[in-house]
C-alpha positions, 0 to 999 in steps of 0.5 A, spaced: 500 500 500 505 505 501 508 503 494 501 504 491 501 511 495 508 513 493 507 511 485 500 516 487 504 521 489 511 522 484 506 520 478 503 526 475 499 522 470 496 517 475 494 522 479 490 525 473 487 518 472 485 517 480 481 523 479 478 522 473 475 516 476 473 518 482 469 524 478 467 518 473 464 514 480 461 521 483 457 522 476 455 515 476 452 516 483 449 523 481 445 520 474 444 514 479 440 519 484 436 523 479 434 517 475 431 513 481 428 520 484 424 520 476 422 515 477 420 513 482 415 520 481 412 517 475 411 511 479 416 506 475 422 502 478 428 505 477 434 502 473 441 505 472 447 500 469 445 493 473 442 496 479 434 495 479 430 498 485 423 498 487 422 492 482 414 490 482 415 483 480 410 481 475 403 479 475 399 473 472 396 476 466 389 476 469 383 472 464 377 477 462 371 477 466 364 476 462 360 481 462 353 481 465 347 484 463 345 492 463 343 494 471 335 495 470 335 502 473 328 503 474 329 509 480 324 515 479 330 520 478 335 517 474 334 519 467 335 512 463 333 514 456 330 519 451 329 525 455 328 530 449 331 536 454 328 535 460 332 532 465 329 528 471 323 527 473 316 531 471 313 535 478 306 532 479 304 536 485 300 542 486 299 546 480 302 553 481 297 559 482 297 565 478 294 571 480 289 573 474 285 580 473 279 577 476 283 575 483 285 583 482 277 585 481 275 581 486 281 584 491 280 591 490 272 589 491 274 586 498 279 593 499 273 596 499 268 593 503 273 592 508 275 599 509 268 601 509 266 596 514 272 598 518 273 604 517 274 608 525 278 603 527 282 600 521 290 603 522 292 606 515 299 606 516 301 601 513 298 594 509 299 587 511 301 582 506 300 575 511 302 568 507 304 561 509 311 562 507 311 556 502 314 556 495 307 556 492 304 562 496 311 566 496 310 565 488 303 569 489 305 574 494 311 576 490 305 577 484 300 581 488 307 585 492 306 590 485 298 590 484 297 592 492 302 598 490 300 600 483 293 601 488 296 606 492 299 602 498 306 605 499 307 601 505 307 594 505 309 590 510 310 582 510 308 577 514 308 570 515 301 567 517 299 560 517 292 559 514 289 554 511 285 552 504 278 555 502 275 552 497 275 556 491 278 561 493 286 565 494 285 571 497 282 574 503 282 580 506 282 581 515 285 586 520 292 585 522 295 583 529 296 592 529 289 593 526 291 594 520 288 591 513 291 584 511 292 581 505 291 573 506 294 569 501 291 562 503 294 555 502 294 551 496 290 547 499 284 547 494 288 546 488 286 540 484 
């Protein structure tokens, strides 16, 4: 060994020669070290020279599965054919309300019979707009909201108020709780 480092020592071309080799070796190790971490990344194994590492041993080639028969999907809200546009299910409940020149004729009659019958102890600061608060009776009283004011009621106060179905008729016209005139919006009860 003293030899090997003396002949190291005066030689100059070994010299040169042992560096090149340990840079060779330490760029083998570098390009080792950055393949391994790309793929590793990407989920492969990593080969560099005849190093292999994280080797996934190989999986028997699995045998098709025959394929059974389409699942009958007979569920209410799952679209399984033609549907021309429409997506899901049609809405067969109540019908949707709609506010006519005939409910506004009759409203603005009921106005009138009710502040003449009331006429000393009615509170005329404001008027009262009282619904159940469904999506149904919201719909009608966000339509009679602009009817009550195209009559001359500025100030129109919501409220919600249970009432229940009259047969045949939407509207009806009562004191509020502060002895204000109250619009009633009744519930779709007696919609076919």
């Amino acid at each position: 060994m003293d030899k090997v480092i003396e002949l190291l020592s005066t030689s100059q071309t070994l010299q040169w020669l042992m560096v090149g080799l340990i840079v060779l070796i330490l760029a083998m190790l570098l390009t080792f070290f950055v393949q391994y971490n790309i793929d590793r990344a990407k989920g492969r194994h990593a080969k560099f020279l005849w190093f292999e590492v994280n080797v996934v041993p190989a999986q028997p080639a699995q045998e098709e599965q025959p394929v059974g028969p389409p699942p009958n999907i007979n569920g209410k809200n799952i679209n399984t054919g033609q549907n021309y546009g429409e997506i899901g299910d049609k809405y067969t409940g109540l019908k949707q309300r709609e506010v006519t020149q005939g409910d506004v004729q009759f409203l603005s009659r009921e106005i009138e019979k009710f502040t003449k019958l009331y006429a000393d102890k009615l509170n005329r600061s404001h008027i009262t707009l009282g619904y159940p608060g469904c999506k149904e009776t919201t719909n009608l009283a966000n339509q009679i909201y602009p009817i009550l004011k195209s009559m001359g009621f500025n100030k129109i106060e919501l409220c919600t108020l249970q009432t229940f179905g009259v047969v045949g008729r939407k509207f009806g016209v009562s004191n509020a709780p502060d002895n204000s005139m109250m619009i009633e919006i009744f519930s779709p009860d007696n919609v076919e």
